[in-house]
Each structure stands twice: as C-alpha cells, then as structure tokens.
C-alpha positions in Angstrom: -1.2 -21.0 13.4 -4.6 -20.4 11.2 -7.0 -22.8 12.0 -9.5 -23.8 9.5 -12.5 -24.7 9.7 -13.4 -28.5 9.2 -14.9 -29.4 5.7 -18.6 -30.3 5.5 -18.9 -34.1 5.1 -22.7 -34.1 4.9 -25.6 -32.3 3.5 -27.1 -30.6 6.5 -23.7 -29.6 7.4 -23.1 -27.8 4.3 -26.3 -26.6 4.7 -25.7 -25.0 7.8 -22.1 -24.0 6.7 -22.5 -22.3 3.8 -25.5 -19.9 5.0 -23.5 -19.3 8.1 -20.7 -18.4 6.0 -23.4 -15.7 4.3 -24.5 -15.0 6.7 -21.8 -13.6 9.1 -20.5 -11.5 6.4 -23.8 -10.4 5.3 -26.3 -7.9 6.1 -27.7 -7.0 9.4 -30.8 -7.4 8.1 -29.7 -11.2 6.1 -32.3 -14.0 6.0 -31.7 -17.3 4.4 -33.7 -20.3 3.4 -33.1 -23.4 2.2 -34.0 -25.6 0.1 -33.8 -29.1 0.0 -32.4 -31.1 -2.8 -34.0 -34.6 -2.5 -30.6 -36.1 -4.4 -28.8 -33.8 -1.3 -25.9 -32.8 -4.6 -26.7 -28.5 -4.3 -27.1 -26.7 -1.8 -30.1 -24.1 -3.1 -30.3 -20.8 -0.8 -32.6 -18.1 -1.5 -31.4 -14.9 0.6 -33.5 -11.7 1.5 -32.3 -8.7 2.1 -33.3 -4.8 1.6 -29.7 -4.4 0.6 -30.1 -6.6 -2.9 -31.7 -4.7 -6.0 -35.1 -6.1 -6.6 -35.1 -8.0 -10.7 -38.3 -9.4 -10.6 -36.9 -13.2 -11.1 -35.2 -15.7 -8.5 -32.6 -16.9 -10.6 -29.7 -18.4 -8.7 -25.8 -18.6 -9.3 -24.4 -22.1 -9.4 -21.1 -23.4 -8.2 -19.4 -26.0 -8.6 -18.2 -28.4 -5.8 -14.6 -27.9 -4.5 -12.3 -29.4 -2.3 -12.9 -27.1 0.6 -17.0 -27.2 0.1 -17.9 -31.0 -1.3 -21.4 -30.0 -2.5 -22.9 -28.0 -5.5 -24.4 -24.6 -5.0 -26.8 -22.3 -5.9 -27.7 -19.0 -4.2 -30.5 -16.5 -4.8 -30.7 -12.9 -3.6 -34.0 -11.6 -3.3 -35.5 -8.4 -1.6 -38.5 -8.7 1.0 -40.6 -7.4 -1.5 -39.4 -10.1 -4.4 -39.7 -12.8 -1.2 -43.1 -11.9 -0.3 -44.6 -11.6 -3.7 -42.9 -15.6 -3.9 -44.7 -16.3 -0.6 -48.0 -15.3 -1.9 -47.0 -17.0 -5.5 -46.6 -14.5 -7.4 -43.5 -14.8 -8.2 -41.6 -18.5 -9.4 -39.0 -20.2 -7.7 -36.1 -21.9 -10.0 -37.6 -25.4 -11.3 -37.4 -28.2 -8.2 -37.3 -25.1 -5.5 -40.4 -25.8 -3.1 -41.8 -23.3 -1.0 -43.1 -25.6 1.5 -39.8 -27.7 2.0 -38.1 -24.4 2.6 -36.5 -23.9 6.0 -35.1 -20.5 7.4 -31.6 -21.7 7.9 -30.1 -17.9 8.9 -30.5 -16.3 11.5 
C-alpha cells in the first residue's frame, strides 16, 4: 500500500509543503523563499537556482487550489544573478511580494 502524504490544512503547512516538494526534486543548488500573503490564500515562492535561464523579470506562474493542495500558488524561478540584482532592488518583485517579509523556506 502507497501511503500519501497528509493534505496541508494550514498556511505554514503548505508553505513548508510545497517548497519541500520543490525542493526534493530540484536542484542541488535549489533555494526557496517565501512570501507571505497577509490573506494566507497563495502560496508565493521565488526559487534560485543557476540551473534556471536568467529573463530579467520575476514573473510567477499561478495555480489554482486543488483537492490535494487547498491553497493558491504562485512560483518564481530566478537565477542568483536575477535574485541578487532583487536584493539590491534593482530588480521588481510581483506587486504585494515584500522583500523584507521573505523567509528562506528551502533548504
């Protein structure tokens, strides 16, 4: 029998569960931040690795919420270059994303 994994029932648990889930199948090199949502609806992850081709922009891909993951979601790939030049603002985060609310949630 296949067990499976319990279904996040609060925020900070999907929090934690879905960058763990990107993160264990990701690059060796794989950071993730979050983001806090102050309505706690998304789940907003930027992710940085020097496996993702650089765009210039943070622009995230948003899900929908499902029966298996309750929340909303939106995830960002970024280079370290792309991340730093955001760290020293030079480059935007989406609209509502706050650098200094951001957590490294991975590793």
């Amino acid at each position: 029998m296949i067990e499976t994994e319990p279904i996040p029932q609060t925020y900070a648990g999907a929090v934690r569960t879905l960058a763990r889930w990107h993160g264990e199948g990701g690059p060796a090199d794989l950071r993730v931040f979050s983001f806090p949502d102050p309505a706690e609806q998304f789940v907003r992850l930027v992710e940085v690795s020097e496996e993702f081709m650089p765009t210039g922009t943070i622009r995230p891909l948003t899900l929908r919420a499902s029966n298996l993951f309750p929340f909303r979601s939106s995830v960002a790939l970024a280079s370290p270059d792309e991340w730093a030049a955001v760290e020293a603002g030079r480059l935007a985060l989406p609209a509502g994303w706050q650098l200094a609310q951001s957590e490294q949630v991975w590793p």
